[in-house]
C-alpha positions in Angstrom: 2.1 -4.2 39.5 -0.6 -4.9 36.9 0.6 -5.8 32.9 -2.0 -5.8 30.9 -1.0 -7.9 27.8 -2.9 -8.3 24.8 -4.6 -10.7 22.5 -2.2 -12.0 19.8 -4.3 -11.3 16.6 -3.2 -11.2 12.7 -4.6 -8.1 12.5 -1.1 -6.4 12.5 -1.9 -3.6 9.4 -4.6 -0.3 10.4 -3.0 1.3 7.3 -1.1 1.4 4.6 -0.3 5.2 2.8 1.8 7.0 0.3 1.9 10.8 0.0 3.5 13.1 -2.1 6.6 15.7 -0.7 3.5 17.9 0.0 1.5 15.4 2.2 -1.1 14.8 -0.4 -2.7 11.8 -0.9 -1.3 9.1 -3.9 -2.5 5.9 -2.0 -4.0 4.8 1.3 -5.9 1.5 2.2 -7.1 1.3 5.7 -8.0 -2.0 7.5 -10.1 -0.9 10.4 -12.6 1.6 11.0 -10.0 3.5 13.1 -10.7 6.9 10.8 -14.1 6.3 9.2 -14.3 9.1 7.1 -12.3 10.4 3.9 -12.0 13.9 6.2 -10.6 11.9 9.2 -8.5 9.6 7.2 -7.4 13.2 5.6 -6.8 14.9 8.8 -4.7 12.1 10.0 -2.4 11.6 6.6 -1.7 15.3 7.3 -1.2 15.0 10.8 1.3 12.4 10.1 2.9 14.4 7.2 3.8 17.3 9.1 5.1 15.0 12.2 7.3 13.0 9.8 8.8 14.9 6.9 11.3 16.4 8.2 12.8 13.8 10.3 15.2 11.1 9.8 13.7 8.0 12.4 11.8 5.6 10.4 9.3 5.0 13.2 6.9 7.2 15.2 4.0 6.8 18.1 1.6 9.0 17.0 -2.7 9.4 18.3 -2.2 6.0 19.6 -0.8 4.0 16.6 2.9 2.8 15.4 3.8 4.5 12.3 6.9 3.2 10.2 7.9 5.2 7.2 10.1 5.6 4.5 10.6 8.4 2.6 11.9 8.3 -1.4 12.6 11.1 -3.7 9.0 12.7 -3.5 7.3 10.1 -1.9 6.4 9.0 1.5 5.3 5.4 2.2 3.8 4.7 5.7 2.7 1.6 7.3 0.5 2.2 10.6 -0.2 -0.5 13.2 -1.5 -0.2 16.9 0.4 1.0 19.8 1.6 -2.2 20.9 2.2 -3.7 17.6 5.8 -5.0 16.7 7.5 -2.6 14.9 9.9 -5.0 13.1 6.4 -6.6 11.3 5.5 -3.7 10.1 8.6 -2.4 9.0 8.8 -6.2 7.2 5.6 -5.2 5.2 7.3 -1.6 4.6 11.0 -2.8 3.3 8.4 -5.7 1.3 6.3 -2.7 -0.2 8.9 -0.3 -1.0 11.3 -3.3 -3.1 8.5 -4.8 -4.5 8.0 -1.6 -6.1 11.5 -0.4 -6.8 11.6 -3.5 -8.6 8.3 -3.0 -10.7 9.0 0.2 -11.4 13.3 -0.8 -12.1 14.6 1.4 -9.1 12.7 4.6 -10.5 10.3 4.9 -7.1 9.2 8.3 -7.8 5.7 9.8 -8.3 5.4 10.2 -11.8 6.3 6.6 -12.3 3.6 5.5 -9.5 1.3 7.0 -10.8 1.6 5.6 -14.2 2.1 2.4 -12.4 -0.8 2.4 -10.3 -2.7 -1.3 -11.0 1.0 -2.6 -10.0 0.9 -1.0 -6.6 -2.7 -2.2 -6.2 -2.0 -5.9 -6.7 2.0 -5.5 -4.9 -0.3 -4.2 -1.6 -3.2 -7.0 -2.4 -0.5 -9.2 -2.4 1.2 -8.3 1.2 -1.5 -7.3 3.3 -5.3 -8.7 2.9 -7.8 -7.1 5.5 -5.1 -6.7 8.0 -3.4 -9.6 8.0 0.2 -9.7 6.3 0.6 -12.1 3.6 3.5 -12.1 2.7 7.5 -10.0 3.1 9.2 -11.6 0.3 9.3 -9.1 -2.4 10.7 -11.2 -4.9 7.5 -13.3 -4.5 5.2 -10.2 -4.8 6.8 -9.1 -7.8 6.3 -13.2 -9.5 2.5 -13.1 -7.7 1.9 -9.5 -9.5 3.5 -10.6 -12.7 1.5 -13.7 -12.5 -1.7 -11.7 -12.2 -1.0 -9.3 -14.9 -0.2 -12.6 -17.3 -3.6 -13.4 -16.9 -4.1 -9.8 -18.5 -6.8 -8.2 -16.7 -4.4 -5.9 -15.5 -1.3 -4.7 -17.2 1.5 -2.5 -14.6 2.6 -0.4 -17.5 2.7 3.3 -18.0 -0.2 2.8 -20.6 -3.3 1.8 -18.6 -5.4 0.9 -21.8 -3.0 -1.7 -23.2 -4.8 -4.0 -25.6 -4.6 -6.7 -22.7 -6.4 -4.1 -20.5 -8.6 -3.4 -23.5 -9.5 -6.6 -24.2 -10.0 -7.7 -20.3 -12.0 -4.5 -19.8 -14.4 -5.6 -23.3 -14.7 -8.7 -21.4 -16.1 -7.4 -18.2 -18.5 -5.3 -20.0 -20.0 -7.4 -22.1 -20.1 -10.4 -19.5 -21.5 -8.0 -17.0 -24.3 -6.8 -19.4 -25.3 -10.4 -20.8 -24.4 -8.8 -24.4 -22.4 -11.8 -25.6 -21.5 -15.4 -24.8 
């Protein structure tokens, strides 16, 4: 009997997605080049919508890869992996995403509130997954790292994305970027 056993690698994240209660697109970062193009990466989000929805497991094998999910109000959050990833690491970088962002957004994970939120989510997934490779599962650390980064005040989570700290980072950019000022 022949076990083929693989390479241990960091690269434990192909994916990272959140749809809507109709299986439209709200966020998705992909690691690899497993789905190329926006059309594929479409194809699959729907694929995995209609395979997931209406079920109450919180893990599927689906065209090859591990999918963990979590569904809230109106919004499906999925984490993908391989086939023979560990599910329990990328249910870690699941539970991390989803309370980082219950916490960000205080318990109201819906998708209105996401998407007025959406620089949060941004830095919250910079902050646990980089190219693959999980970062971090504390979601009390996300939340300080994110917090940390919006100090800075190039990039305010609030429902306002023009802020005068996102105003002034944004005049900052500009005129850096164009050589207009000092």
């Amino acid at each position: 009997m022949f076990i083929s056993l693989q390479e241990p690698s960091l690269y434990t994240v192909k994916a990272i997605l959140i749809l809507d209660n109709d299986g439209d697109r709200l966020f998705a970062k992909y690691y690899d080049d497993t789905y190329p193009s926006v059309k594929e990466q479409k194809a699959f989000e729907k694929n995995i919508f209609n395979k997931t929805h209406r079920t109450d497991s919180e893990i599927a094998l689906l065209e090859g890869l591990t999918v963990v999910y979590k569904s809230s109000i109106d919004l499906y959050f999925y984490v993908i992996g391989s086939s023979y990833e560990n599910e329990l690491m990328l249910m870690a970088v699941l539970n991390c995403l989803f309370d980082s962002l219950s916490q960000m957004l205080r318990k109201n994970v819906e998708k209105r509130a996401l998407l007025e939120n959406m620089e949060g989510l941004f830095l919250a997934v910079d902050e646990i997954v980089d190219g693959g490779v999980i970062l971090e599962s504390d979601p009390q650390q996300v939340v300080h790292r994110v917090a940390l980064r919006v100090s800075r005040g190039c990039s305010p989570p609030s429902p306002h994305p023009l802020t005068l700290q996102g105003q002034t980072c944004y005049m900052y950019l500009r005129v850096g970027a164009y050589g207009l000022g000092y």
